[in-house]
C-alpha positions in Angstrom: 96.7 95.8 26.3 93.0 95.2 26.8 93.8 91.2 25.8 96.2 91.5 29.1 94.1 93.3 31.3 91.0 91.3 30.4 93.0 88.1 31.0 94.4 89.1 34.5 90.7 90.1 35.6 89.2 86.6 34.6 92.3 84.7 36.4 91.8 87.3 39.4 88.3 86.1 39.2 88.4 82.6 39.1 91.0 83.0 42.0 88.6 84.6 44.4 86.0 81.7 43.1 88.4 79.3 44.1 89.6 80.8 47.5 86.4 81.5 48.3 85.5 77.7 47.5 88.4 76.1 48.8 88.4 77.9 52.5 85.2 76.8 53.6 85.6 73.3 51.7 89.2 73.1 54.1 86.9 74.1 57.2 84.5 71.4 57.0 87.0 68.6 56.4 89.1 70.3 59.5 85.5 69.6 61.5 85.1 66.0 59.6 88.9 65.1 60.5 89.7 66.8 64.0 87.2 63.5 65.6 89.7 61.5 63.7 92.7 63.0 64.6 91.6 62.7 68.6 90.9 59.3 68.6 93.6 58.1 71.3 92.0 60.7 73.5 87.8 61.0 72.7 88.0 57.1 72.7 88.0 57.5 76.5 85.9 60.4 77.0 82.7 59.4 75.7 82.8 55.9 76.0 82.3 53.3 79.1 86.0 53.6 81.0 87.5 50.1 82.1 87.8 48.9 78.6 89.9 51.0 76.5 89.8 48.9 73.7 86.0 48.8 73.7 86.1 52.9 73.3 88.9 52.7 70.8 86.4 50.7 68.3 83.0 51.8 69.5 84.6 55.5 68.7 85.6 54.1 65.4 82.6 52.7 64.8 81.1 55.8 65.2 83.6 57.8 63.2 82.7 55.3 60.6 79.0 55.8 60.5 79.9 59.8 59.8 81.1 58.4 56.5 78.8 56.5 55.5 75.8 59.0 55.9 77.8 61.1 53.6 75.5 59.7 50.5 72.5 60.5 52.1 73.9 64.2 52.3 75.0 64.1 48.7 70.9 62.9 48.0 70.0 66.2 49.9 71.9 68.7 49.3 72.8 67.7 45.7 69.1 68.0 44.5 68.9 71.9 46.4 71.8 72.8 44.4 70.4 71.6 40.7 66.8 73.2 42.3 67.8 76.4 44.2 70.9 76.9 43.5 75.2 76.1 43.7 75.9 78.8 46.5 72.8 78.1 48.8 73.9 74.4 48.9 77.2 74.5 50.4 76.2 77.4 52.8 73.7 75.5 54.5 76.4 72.9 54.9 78.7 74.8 56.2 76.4 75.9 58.6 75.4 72.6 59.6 78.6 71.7 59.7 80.2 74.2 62.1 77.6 74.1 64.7 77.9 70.3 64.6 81.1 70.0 65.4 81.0 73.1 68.2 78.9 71.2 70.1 81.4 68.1 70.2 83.6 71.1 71.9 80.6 71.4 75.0 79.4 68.0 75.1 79.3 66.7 78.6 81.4 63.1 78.8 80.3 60.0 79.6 81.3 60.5 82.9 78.7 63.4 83.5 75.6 62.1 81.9 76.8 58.1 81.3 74.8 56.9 78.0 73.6 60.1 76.2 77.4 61.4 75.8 77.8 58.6 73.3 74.4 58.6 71.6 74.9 62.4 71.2 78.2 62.0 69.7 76.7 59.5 66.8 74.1 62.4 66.2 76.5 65.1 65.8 78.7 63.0 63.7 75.5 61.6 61.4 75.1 65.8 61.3 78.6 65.7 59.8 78.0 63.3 57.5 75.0 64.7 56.2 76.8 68.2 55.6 80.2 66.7 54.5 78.2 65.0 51.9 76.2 67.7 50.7 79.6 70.1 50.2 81.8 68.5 48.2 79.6 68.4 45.0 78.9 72.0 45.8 82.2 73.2 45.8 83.9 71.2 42.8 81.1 72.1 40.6 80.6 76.1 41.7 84.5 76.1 40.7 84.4 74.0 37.6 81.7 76.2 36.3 83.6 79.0 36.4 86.7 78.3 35.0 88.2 77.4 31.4 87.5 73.7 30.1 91.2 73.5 29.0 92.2 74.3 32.9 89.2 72.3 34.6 91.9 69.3 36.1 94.1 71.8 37.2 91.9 74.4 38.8 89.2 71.7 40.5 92.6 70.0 41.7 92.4 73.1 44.3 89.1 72.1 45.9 90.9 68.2 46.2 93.8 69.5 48.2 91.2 71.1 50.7 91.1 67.6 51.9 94.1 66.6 52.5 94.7 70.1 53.7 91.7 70.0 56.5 93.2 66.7 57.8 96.5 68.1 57.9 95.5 71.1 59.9 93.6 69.0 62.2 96.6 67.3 63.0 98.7 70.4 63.2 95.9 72.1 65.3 96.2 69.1 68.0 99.8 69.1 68.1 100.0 72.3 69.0 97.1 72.6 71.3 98.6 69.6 73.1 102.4 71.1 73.6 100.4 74.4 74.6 99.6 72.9 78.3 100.0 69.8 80.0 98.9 66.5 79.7 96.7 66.9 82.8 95.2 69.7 81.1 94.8 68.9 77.7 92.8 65.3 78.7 90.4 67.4 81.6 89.4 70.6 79.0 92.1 71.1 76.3 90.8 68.8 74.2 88.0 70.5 73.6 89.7 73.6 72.3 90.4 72.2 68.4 86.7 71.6 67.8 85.6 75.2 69.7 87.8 76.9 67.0 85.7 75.6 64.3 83.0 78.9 65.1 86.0 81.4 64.3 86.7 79.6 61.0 83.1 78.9 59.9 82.1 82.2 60.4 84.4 84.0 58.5 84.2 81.1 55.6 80.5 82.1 56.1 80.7 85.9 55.5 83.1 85.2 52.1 80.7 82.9 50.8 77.6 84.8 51.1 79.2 87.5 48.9 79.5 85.2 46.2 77.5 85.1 43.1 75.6 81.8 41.6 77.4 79.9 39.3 77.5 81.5 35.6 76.1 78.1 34.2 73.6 77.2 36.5 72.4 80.5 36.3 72.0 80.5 32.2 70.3 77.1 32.0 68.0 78.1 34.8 67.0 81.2 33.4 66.5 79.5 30.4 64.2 77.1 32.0 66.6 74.1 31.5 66.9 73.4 35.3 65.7 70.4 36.7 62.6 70.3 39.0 63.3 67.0 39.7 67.0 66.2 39.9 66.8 62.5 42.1 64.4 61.6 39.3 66.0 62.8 36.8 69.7 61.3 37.5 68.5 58.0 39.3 65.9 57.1 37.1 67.1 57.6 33.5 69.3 54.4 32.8 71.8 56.2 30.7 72.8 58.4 33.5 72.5 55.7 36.3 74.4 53.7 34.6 77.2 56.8 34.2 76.7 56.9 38.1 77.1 53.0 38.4 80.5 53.2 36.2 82.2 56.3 38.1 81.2 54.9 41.9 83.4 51.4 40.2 85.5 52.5 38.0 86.8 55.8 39.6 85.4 56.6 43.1 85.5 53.7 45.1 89.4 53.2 44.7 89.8 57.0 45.0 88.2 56.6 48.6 90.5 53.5 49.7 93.6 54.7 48.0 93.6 58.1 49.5 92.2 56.5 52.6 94.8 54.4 53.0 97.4 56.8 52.0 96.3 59.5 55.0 93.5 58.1 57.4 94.7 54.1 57.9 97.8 54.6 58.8 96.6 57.2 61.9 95.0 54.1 63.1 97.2 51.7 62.2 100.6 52.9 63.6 99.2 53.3 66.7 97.1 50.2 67.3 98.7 47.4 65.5 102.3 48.9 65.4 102.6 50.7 68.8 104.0 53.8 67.8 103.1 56.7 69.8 100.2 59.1 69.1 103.0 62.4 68.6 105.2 60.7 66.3 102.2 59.3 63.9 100.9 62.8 64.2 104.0 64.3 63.1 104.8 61.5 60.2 101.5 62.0 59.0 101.1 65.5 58.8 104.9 66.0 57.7 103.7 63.3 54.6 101.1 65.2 54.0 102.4 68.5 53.6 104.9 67.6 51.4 102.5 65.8 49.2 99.9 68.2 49.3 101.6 70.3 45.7 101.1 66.9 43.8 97.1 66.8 43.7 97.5 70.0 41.4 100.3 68.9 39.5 98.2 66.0 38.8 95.3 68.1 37.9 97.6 69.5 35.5 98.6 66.7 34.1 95.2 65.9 33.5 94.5 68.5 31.5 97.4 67.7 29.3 97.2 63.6 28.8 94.1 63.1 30.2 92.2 62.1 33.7 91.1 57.8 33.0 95.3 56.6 32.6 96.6 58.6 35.8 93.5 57.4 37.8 93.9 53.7 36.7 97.8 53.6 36.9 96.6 54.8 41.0 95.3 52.1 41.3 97.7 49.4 39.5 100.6 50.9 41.8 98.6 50.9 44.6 97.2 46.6 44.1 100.9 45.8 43.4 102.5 47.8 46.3 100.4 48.4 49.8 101.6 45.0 51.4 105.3 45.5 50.6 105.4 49.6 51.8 103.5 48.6 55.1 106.4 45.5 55.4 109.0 48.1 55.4 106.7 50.6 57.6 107.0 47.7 60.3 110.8 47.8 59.9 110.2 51.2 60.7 108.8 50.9 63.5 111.9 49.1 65.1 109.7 46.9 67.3 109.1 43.8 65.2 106.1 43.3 65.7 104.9 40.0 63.6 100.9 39.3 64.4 98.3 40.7 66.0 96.1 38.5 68.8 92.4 39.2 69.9 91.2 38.1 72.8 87.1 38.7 73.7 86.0 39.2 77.1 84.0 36.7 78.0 81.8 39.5 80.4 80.8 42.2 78.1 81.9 40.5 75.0 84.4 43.1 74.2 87.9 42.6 71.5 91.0 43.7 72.5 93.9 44.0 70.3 97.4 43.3 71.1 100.3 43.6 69.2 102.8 40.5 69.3 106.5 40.3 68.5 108.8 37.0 69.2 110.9 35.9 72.1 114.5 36.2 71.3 114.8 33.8 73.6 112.2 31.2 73.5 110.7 32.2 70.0 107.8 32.5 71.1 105.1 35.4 70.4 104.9 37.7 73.4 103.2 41.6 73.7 104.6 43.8 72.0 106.6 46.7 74.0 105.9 50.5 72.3 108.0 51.6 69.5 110.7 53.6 71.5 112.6 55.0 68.6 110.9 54.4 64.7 112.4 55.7 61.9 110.6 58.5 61.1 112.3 60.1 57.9 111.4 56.5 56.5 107.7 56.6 58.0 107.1 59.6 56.8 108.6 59.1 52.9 106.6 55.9 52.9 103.3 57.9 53.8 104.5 59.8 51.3 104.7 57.2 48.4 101.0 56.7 49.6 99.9 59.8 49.1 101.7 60.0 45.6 99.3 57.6 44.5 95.7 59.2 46.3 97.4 62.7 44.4 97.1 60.7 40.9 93.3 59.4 41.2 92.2 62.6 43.8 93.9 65.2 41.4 92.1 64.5 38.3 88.4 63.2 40.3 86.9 66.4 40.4 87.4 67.2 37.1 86.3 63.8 35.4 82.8 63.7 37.9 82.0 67.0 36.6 82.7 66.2 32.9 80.5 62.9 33.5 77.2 64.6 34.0 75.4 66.9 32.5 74.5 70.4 34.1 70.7 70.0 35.0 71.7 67.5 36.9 75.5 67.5 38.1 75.4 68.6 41.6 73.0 65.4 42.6 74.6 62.9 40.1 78.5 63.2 40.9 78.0 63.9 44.8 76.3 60.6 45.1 79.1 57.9 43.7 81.8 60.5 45.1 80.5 59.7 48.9 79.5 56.3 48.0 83.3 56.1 46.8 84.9 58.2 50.6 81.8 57.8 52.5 81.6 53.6 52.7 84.4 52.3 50.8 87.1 54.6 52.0 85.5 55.5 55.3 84.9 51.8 56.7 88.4 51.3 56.0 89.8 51.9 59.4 87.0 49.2 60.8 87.3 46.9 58.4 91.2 46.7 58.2 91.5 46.5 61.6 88.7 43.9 61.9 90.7 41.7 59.3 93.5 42.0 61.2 91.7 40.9 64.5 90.2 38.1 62.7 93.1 36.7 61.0 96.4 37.6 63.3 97.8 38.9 60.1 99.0 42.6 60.5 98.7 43.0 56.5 95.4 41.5 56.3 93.8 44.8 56.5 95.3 46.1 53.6 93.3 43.6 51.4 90.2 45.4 51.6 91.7 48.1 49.3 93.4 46.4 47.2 90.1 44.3 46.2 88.2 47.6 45.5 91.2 48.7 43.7 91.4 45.9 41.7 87.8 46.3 40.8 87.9 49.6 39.9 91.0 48.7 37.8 88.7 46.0 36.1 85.8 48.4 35.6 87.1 51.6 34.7 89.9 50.0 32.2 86.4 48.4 30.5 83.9 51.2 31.0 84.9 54.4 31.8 85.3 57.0 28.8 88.0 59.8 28.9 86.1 63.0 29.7 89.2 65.0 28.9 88.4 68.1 26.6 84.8 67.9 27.8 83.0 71.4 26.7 80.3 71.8 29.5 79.2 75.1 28.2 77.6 73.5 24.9 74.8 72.7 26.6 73.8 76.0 27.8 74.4 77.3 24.2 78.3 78.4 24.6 80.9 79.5 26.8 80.0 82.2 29.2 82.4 81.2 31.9 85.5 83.1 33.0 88.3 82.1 30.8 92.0 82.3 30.6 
């Protein structure tokens, strides 16, 4: 009886670790994603009006740059969690992170104050970024610290689905706000209402986490005087675990940030711009896909735990090389509008590109505008976002787990945050830019997908070579033995 009892206290204890982890990690992807989710809308709000295409990419542009300051957060905030401490970390992010994206809720438009509304929206989002960059690392390794090394894929797997789960509720959040009022209202103040609700959420994820305790292992090797006082030194400067660094950004990371990209951020741009379907329906597909997907990250945690974390991440992305071009071909059938190539015209004034979709002439057989996607398929749009996701659930599930197994405790916080936003920061988080700009460049409507299947096929190359199963990793030897909860 005491077996059981002492059993069911350490699982109740590693589930508070987790919830407690998990909410506010969920939180700040919410505030990362919501500026995502409103693109058709912000493009136009902070942005010079008379060229709407102009907004559409100088907001993506600037969406962009909040993912590629992420490594510069990871830099920051990973060397105060292998100095100070796990939990101070991801609170100060949090923090940041909230208040950032409150203000986008009360920043005048570009209509009230001209220039500075779009400057200030690069700053907040740089803010973002910075904090975005600095969580992650906090959060998988708080919970991997805590629980069983025979349970890590499945139990970090929790802390993955946060972000397909903030996205998701981002979505959800705008569809609802939107059907709440009317379109009048929505584009003059409702808009602003999804990022506002990011101070109820963040403050309650605050008061959780600052009842937390540190993390048992940081704590033993710290009090043991095994810490690092120099953890940017210490990770970027030793070869043997720069190079560890070097083979998880290209054998692991970066395909993790295109595939999962691709699977859940891509198409929210991609539907709508090259394949004119309407803002609602790829709202509704994608959060639909997403939902239904969201069970498989910790069934592929799981799995990882059973036959390992490198052969689930590689087959990602094998299925993902061999497949994009031929699921987006049938997500253009979808769409019901044949739509064949994409034209760019520049203006020749302000130098602008606009982007319009082109279908043929029954008639003539020639290439004319596309009209809007009047009635896509949506049970196949959304099972073809779905597919997508199946294969971001088999590299994202067992990520987490593998980064922390890669490093050593000293200096884990600083060394796996860094290639993890290298990996979702640039390579995954240029991917709406980029695969647009390929398609602009080329007229080709798949052309964007090559970008990811490249840094796929990379990571296929390098981590089939280099990177080392990490599964049945004990991360407590280091610190002298287990001390963690277990179950």
């Amino acid at each position: 009886m005491a077996t059981i009892a002492t059993t069911r206290n350490a699982e109740y204890g590693i589930c508070r670790v987790i919830v407690a982890s998990a909410a506010g990690t969920m939180i700040e992807w919410y505030d990362f994603f919501i500026f995502g989710s409103l693109v058709a809308v912000l493009s136009l709000k902070f942005y010079p009006p008379g060229n709407d295409i102009f907004a559409y990419i100088a907001y993506l542009t600037t969406f962009a740059v909040g993912f590629v300051v992420r490594p510069f957060g990871a830099l920051f905030f990973g060397r105060i969690g292998d100095v100070v401490g796990r939990k101070y970390a991801f609170l100060a992010t949090l923090s940041i992170m909230g208040g950032a994206t409150a203000l986008i809720g009360l920043l005048p438009t570009f209509k009230t104050v001209g220039w500075l509304a779009p400057i200030t929206v690069l700053v907040i989002r740089m803010l973002q970024g910075l904090a975005v960059g600095g969580e992650y690392g906090g959060a998988a390794v708080y919970v991997a610290e805590h629980v069983p090394d025979h349970k890590r894929g499945f139990y970090t797997s929790f802390i993955q689905i946060t972000g397909m789960l903030g996205l998701f509720v981002s979505l959800v959040v705008v569809q609802l706000t939107e059907r709440s009022m009317s379109k009048a209202a929505f584009d003059a103040w409702g808009w602003r209402l999804p990022f506002l609700l990011s101070i109820f959420l963040v403050g309650i994820s605050l008061y959780v986490r600052s009842k937390m305790k540190e993390s048992p292992l940081f704590s033993t090797i710290k009090s043991a005087g095994k810490a690092s006082t120099q953890p940017l030194k210490d990770a970027f400067t030793n070869w043997e675990n720069l190079k560890q660094v070097l083979i998880s950004l290209f054998g692991a990371t970066a395909a993790c940030g295109v595939v999962a990209y691709t699977a859940h951020l891509y198409p929210l741009f991609y539907l709508q711009t090259i394949l004119r379907v309407d803002e609602k329906t790829t709202i509704s597909a994608l959060a639909v896909a997403i939902l239904i997907v969201l069970p498989f990250v910790t069934l592929f945690g799981w799995l990882s735990d059973k036959i390992g974390r490198k052969r689930l991440m590689m087959a990602a992305c094998f299925l993902a090389v061999v497949t994009y071009i031929p699921i987006y071909k049938c997500m253009e059938h979808a769409a019901g509008n044949n739509v064949v190539a994409v034209k760019s015209t520049r203006n020749k004034v302000t130098g602008a590109i606009s982007l319009t979709a082109m279908t043929l002439d029954p008639t003539t057989g020639l290439q004319v505008p596309a009209k809007e996607a009047l009635n896509p398929n949506l049970p196949l749009l959304v099972f073809l976002l779905f597919v997508q996701g199946i294969y971001a659930c088999m590299i994202y599930g067992p990520i987490a787990a593998y980064l922390v197994e890669a490093f050593p405790a000293r200096i884990r916080y600083t060394s796996l945050s860094l290639p993890y936003h290298i990996g979702f920061g640039v390579f995954g988080g240029s991917l709406p830019l980029i695969g647009l700009s390929l398609c602009a460049a080329t007229g080709n409507i798949y052309a964007g997908l090559y970008y990811p299947m490249t840094v796929a096929t990379v990571t296929l190359a390098v981590g089939s070579l280099l990177l080392k199963e990490t599964h049945g990793t004990r991360i407590w030897d280091e610190a002298g033995g287990r001390k963690a909860l277990t179950s």
